[in-house]
VMD Tcl script that draws the C-alpha trace (Angstrom):
set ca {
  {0.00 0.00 0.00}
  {2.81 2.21 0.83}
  {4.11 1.68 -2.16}
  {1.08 2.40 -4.46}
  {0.59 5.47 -2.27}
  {3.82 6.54 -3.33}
  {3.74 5.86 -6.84}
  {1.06 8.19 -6.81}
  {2.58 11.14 -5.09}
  {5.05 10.59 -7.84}
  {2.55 11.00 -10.57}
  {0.76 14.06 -9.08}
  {4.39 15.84 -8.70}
  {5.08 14.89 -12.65}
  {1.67 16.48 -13.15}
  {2.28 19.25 -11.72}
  {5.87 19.63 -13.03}
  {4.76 19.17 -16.56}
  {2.12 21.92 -15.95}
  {4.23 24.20 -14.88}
  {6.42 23.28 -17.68}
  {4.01 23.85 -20.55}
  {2.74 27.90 -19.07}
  {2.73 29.62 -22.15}
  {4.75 32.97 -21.69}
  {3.37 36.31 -23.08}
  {5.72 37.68 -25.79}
  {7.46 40.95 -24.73}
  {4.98 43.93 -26.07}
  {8.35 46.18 -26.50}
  {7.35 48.86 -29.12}
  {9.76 51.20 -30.59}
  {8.22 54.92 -29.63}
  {10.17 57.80 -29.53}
  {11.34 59.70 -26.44}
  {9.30 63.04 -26.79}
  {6.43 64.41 -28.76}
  {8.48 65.78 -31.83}
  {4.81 68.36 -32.19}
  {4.93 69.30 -28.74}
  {6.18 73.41 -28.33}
  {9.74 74.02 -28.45}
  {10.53 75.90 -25.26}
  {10.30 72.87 -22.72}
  {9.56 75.84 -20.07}
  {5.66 75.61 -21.34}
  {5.92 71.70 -20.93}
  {3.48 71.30 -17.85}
  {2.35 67.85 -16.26}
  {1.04 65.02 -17.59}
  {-2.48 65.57 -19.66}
  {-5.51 65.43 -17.39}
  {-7.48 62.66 -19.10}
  {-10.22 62.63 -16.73}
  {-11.40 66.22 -17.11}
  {-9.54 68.00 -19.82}
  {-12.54 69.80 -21.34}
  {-12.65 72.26 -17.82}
  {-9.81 74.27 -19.34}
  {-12.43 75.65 -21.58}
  {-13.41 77.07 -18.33}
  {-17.27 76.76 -19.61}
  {-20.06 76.04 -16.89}
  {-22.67 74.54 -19.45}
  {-20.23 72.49 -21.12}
  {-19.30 70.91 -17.99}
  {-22.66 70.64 -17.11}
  {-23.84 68.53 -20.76}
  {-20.80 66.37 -20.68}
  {-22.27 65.24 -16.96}
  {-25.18 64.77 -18.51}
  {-24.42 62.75 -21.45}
  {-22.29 60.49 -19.33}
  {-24.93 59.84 -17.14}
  {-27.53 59.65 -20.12}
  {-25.79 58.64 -23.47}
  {-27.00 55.36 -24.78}
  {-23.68 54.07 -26.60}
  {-22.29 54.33 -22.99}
  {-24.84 52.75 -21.85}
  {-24.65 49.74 -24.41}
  {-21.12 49.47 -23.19}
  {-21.73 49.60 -19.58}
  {-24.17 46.22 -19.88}
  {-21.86 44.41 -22.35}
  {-19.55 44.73 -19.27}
  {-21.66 43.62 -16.57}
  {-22.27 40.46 -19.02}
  {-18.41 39.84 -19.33}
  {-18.12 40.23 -15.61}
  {-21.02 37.17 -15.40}
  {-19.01 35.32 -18.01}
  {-15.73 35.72 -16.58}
  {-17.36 34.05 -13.21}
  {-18.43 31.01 -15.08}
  {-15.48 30.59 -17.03}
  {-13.55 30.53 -13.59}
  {-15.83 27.71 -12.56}
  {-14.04 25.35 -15.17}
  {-11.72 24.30 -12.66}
  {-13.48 23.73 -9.34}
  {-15.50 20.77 -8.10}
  {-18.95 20.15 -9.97}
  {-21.82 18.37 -8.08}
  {-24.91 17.45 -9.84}
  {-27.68 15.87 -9.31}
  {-29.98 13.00 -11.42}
  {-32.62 10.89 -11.77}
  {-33.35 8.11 -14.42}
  {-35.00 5.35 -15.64}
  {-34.10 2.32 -17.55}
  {-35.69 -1.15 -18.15}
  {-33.30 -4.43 -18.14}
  {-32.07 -6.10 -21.30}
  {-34.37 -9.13 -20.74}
  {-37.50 -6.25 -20.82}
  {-39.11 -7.92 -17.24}
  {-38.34 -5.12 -15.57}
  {-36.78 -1.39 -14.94}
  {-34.89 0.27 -12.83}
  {-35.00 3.84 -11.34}
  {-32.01 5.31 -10.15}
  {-31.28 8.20 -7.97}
  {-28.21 9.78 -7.45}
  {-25.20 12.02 -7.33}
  {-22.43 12.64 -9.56}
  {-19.32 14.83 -8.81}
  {-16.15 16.10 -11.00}
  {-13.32 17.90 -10.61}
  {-11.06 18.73 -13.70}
  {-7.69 19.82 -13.33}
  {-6.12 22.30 -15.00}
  {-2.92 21.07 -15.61}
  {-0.45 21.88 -18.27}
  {-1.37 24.83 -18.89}
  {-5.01 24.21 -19.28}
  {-5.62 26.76 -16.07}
  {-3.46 29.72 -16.77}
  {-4.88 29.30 -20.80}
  {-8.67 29.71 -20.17}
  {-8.34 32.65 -17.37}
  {-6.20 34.31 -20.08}
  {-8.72 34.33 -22.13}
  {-11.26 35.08 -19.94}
  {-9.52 38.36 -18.35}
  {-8.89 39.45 -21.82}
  {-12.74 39.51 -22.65}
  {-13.31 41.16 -19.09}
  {-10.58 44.24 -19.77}
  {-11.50 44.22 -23.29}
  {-15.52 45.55 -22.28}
  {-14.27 47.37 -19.91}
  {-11.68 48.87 -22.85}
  {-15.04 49.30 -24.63}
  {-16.50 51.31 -21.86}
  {-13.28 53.98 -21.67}
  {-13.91 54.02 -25.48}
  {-17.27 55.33 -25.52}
  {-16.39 57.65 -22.67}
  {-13.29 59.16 -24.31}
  {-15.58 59.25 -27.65}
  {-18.30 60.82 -26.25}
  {-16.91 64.07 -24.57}
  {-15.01 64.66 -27.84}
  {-18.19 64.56 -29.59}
  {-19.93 66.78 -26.78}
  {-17.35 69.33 -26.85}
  {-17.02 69.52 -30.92}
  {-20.72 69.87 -31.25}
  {-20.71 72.25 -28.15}
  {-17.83 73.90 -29.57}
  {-19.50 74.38 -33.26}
  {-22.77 75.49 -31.76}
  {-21.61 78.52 -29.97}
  {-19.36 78.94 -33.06}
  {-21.83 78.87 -35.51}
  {-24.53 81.09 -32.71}
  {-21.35 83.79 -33.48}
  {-21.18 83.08 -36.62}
  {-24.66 84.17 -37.21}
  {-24.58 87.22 -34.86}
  {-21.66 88.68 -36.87}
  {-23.13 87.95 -40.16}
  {-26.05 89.69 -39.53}
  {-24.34 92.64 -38.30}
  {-22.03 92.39 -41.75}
  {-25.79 92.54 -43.43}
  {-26.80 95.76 -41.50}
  {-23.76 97.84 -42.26}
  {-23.40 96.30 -45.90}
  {-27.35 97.92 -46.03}
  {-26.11 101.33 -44.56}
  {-22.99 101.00 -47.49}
  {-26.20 100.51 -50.21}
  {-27.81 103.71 -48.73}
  {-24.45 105.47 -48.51}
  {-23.69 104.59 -52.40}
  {-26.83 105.45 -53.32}
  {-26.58 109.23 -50.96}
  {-23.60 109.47 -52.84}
  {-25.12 108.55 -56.29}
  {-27.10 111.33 -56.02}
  {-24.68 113.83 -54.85}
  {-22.87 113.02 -57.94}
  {-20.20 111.89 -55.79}
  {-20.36 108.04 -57.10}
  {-20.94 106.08 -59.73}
  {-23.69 103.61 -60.64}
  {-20.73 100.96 -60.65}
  {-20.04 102.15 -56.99}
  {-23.65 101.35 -55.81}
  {-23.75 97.93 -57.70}
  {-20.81 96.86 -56.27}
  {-22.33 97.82 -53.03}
  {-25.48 96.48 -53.83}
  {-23.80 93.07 -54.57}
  {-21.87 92.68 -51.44}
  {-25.20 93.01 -49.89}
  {-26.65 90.00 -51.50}
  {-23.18 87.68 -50.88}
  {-23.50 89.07 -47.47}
  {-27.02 88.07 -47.17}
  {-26.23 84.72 -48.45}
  {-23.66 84.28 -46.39}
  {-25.67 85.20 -43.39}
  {-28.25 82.23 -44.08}
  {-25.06 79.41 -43.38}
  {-25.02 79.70 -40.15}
  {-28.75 78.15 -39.20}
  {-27.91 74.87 -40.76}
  {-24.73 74.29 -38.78}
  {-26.81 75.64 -35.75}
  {-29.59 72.82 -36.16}
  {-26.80 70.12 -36.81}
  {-24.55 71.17 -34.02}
  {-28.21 70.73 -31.61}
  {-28.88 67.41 -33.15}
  {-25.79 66.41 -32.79}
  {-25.84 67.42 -29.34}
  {-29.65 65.69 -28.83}
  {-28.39 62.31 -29.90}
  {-25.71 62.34 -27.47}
  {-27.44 63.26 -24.43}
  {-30.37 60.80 -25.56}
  {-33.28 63.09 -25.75}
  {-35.53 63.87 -28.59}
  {-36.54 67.74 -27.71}
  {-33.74 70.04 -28.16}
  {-32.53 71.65 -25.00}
  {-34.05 75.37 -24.19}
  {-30.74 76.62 -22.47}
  {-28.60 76.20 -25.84}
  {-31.34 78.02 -28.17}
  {-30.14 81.65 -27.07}
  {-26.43 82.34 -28.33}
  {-23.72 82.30 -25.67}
  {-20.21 83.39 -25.80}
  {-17.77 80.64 -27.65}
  {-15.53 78.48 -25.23}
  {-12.13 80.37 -24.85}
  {-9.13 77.69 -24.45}
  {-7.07 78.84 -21.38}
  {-3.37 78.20 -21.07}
  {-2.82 74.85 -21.53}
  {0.31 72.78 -21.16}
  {1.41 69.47 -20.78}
  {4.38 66.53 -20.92}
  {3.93 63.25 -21.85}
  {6.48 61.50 -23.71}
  {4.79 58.68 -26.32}
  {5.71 55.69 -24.47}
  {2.75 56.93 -21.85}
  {0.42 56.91 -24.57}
  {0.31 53.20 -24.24}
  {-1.68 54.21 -20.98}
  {-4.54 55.68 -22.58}
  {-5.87 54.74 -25.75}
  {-8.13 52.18 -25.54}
  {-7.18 51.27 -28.81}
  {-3.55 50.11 -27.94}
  {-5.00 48.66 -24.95}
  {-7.53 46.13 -27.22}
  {-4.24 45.49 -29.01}
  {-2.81 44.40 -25.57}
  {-5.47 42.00 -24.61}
  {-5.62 40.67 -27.76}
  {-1.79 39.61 -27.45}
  {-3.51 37.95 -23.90}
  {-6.34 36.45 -25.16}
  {-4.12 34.89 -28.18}
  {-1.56 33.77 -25.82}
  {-4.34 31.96 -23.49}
  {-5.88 30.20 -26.66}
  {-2.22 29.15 -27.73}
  {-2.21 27.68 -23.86}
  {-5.38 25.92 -23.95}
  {-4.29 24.27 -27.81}
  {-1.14 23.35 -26.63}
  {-2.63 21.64 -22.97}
  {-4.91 19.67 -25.40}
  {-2.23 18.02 -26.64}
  {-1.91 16.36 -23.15}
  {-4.03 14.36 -21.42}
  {-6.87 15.52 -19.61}
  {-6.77 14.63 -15.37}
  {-9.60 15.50 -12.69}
  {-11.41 13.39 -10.09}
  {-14.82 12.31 -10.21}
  {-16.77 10.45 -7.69}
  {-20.68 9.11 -7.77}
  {-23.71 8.00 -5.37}
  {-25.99 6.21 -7.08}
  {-29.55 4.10 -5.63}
  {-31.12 1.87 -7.88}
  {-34.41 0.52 -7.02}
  {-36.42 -1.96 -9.24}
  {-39.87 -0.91 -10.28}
  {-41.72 -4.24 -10.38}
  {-42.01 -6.39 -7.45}
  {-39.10 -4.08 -5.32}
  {-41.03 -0.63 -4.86}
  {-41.04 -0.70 -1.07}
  {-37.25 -1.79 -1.17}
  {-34.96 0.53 -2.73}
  {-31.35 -0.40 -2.98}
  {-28.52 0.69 -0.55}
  {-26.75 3.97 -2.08}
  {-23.38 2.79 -3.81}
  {-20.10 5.12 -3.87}
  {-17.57 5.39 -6.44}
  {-14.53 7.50 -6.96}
  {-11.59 7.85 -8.75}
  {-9.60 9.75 -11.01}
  {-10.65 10.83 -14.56}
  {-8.24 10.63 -17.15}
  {-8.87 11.26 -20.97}
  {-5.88 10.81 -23.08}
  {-5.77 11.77 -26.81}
  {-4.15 8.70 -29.02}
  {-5.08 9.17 -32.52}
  {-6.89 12.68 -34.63}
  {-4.53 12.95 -37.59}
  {-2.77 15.56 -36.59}
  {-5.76 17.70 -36.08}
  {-4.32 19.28 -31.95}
  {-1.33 20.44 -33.96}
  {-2.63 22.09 -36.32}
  {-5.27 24.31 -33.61}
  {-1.93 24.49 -31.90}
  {-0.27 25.94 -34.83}
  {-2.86 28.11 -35.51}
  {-3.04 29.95 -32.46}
  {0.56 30.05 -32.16}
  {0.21 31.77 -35.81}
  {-2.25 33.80 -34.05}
  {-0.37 34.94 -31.20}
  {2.22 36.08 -33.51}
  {-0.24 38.15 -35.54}
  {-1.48 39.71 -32.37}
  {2.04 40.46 -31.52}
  {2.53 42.91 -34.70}
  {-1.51 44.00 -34.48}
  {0.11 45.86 -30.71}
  {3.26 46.98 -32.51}
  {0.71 48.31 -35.47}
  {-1.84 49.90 -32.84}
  {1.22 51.96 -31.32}
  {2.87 53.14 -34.24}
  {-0.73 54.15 -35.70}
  {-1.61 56.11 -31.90}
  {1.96 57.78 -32.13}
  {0.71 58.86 -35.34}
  {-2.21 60.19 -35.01}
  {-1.36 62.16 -31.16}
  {1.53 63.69 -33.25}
  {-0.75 65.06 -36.07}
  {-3.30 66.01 -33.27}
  {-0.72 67.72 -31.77}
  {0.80 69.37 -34.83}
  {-2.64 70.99 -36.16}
  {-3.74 72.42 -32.24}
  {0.07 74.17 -32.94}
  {-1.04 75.79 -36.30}
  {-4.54 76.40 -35.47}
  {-3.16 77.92 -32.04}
  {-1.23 80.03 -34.42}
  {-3.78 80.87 -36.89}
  {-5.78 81.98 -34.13}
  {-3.39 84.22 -32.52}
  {-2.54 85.72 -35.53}
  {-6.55 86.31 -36.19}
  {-7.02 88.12 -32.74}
  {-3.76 90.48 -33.53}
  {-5.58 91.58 -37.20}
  {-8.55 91.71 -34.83}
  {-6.75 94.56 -32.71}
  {-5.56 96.42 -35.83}
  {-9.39 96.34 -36.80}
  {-10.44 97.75 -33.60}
  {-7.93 100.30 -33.74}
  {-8.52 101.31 -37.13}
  {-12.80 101.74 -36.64}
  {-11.99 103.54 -33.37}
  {-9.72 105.94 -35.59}
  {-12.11 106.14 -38.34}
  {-14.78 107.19 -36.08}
  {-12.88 109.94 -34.06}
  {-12.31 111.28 -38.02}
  {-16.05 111.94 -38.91}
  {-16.63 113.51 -35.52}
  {-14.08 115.72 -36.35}
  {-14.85 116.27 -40.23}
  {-11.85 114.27 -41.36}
  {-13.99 111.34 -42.71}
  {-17.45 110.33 -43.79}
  {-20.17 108.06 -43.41}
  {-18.80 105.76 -45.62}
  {-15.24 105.77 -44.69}
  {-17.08 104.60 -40.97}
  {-19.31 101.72 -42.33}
  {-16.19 100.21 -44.72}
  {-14.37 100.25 -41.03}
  {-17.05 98.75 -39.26}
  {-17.50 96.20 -41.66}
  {-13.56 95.06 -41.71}
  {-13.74 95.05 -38.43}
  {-17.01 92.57 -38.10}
  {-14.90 90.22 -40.96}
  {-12.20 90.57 -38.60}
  {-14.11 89.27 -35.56}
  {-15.79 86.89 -38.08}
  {-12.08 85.71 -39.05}
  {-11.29 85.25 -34.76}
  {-13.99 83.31 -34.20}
  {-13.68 80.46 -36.82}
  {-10.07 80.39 -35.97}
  {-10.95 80.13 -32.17}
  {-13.09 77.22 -33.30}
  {-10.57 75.86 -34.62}
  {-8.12 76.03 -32.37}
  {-10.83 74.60 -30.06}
  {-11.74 71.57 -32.20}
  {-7.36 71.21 -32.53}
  {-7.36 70.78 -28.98}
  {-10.13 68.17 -28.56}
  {-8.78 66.32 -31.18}
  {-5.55 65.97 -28.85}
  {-7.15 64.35 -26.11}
  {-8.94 62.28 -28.44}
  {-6.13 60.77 -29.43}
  {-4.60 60.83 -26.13}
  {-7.33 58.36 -24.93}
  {-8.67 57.72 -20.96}
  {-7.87 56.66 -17.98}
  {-7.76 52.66 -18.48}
  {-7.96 50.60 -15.34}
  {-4.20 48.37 -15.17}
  {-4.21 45.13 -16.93}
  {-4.58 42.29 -14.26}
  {-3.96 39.09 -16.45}
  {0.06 38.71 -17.14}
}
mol new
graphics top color blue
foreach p $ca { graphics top sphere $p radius 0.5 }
foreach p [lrange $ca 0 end-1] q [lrange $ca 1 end] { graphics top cylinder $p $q radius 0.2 }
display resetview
């Protein structure tokens, strides 16, 4: 007996030496990223800390804003979606951690003899216990982790995807509400140039060329000033679908000021990046969940070991009613050992090593293509930041030359007209600052965009 007992001792510790033996290791996700943002501003003095993923849109410094992205969160029904295909994953992720622990079950059934005199009702218990061994384990919660952090990749997805698209629609609304307000103005002094033309027409201080060239900046002017409502209803449907409600919201029909971008500044060298987008993250646990099917393919090539153990009564239904049987035990170990499928375990086991492989490059792709894209993000917020700048200086000259025009006619220097072509340079000027602020705004949500979200840490390895 001693003996016996020890020969099995000596299996278990082969077991479990061979299990050990066959862990698959995840491949080494090292990606070649350079050391700095090559788009980021020049003078490192500006370089601030690391980008505030979780609330980057309050440096717009914009109550309202902060007050629909709350509510979209809280509303939006993509996120929504997202947040249920999680709690499912979190169910699934239970189950599939249930592979390996002791099963109990219970049964009944009913079966005549061979000779057909009589039949037999059983009662009983059955019980099994697979091990995971060789790999088997470690391969299926792989997998299973990877489809967990992959919803929950899903979730950070639609969150990082759904500010942008509150604060670009925000961001064009209040554009476009300025937009309009200036174009109309651009109609009313292009109407006082008509009358001015026409004053002077009859002065005999124009021409008739003078007050159609007047009277057809009018009409572009009017033209242009019908744009605006178009991008105004888009920008609120836009803004509707996202916050999941079918009436437009009353406290964005009245025109606001546009969101001003304060001083922003940040470091963050590329390697973070691998942090935040959920895209490089999917990439990630797609590496994992390859590397746990490569596991699972490769443990199948083994046999399969567990315990399993019964308690089964058997009573006979004619003549033995009142007398069921004594309940009889059984145990032992279950063992299920592959001998002959042409092949067909290699080849899965092939595959997914093929697969893992692919999955490998698909990471090195996904950070190379994020890089990418936070650079060119980066690059236009530069040269919109620029344009923008460079609008609100022309803006100042514009100022400065209406203020001087109108000190002239109040003392006789200048005219009417010499006023309203002021004004209206000035109004194309402000026109000119505000797209460019849009821009500039739009730039900077694109950034963060392609920065990502916060990502909870990856818990399989």
């Amino acid at each position: 007996m001693k003996s016996d007992f020890r020969l099995v001792l000596a299996g278990a510790a082969c077991a479990l030496l061979a299990s050990c033996a066959l862990h698959t290791p995840l491949p080494d996700l090292h990606a070649d990223v350079p050391a700095q943002w090559r788009n980021a501003p020049a003078d490192a003095g500006k370089l601030g800390p690391a980008p505030d993923l979780d609330a980057w849109w309050h440096a717009f410094n914009d109550a309202q804003l902060d007050a629909l992205i709350q509510r979209a969160l809280a509303q939006n029904l993509t996120v929504q979606q997202a947040s249920l295909r999680l709690r499912g994953a979190r169910a699934l992720q239970h189950r599939s951690g249930t592979q390996f622990m002791p099963q109990v079950n219970f049964h009944t059934f009913s079966e005549p003899d061979p000779a057909a005199t009589t039949s037999y009702y059983e009662i009983g218990f059955d019980a099994q216990w697979e091990l995971g061994f060789f790999g088997r384990g470690l391969g299926n919660a792989r997998v299973a982790a990877a489809d967990l952090q992959a919803a929950e990749t899903s979730v950070t997805a639609a969150r990082v995807s759904l500010v942008a698209e509150v604060a670009r629609s925000y961001v064009d609304l209040r554009a476009a509400q300025a937009r309009a307000g200036l174009l109309d103005r651009i109609v009313d002094l292009r109407e006082r140039d008509v009358e001015l033309a026409r004053t002077r027409l009859r002065l005999k201080l124009a021409t008739q060329d003078d007050v159609d060239k007047a009277a057809g900046e009018l009409a572009q002017a009017r033209a242009d000033a019908a744009e605006p409502a178009a991008a105004i209803a888009q920008a609120q449907q836009a803004l509707d679908v996202l916050l999941a409600q079918s009436q437009p919201d009353a406290n964005l029909a009245s025109a606001a000021p546009q969101p001003v971008l304060g001083a922003v500044s940040f470091a963050q060298t590329p390697a973070d990046l691998l942090r935040t987008r959920p895209e490089i993250r999917q990439a990630e646990l797609d590496v994992l969940r390859a590397a746990g099917e490569l596991g699972i393919a490769r443990a199948d090539l083994w046999p399969k070991l567990g315990l399993g153990g019964t308690l089964i009564s058997s009573t006979r239904m004619v003549g033995d009613i009142d007398r069921p049987n004594k309940a009889i035990p059984s145990a032992g170990p279950m063992i299920d050992i592959p001998l002959l499928d042409w092949g067909a375990r290699h080849d899965m086991a092939n595959a997914r090593e093929a697969g893992l492989q692919a999955a490998v490059l698909g990471y090195r792709q996904a950070v190379l293509e994020g890089v990418a894209e936070a650079e060119s993000a980066l690059a236009q917020w530069q040269r919109d930041q620029a344009r923008a700048d460079a609008a609100h200086a022309r803006l100042a000259l514009a100022d400065n030359a209406l203020t001087r025009a109108q000190t002239l006619r109040r003392i006789g220097l200048a005219d009417d007209a010499d006023r309203a072509q002021a004004g209206i340079a000035q109004a194309q000027a402000q026109l000119q600052a505000s797209l460019a602020q849009r821009d500039a705004a739009i730039a900077f949500i694109a950034v963060y965009k392609s920065f990502g979200g916060t990502l909870p840490p990856l818990a399989m390895q």
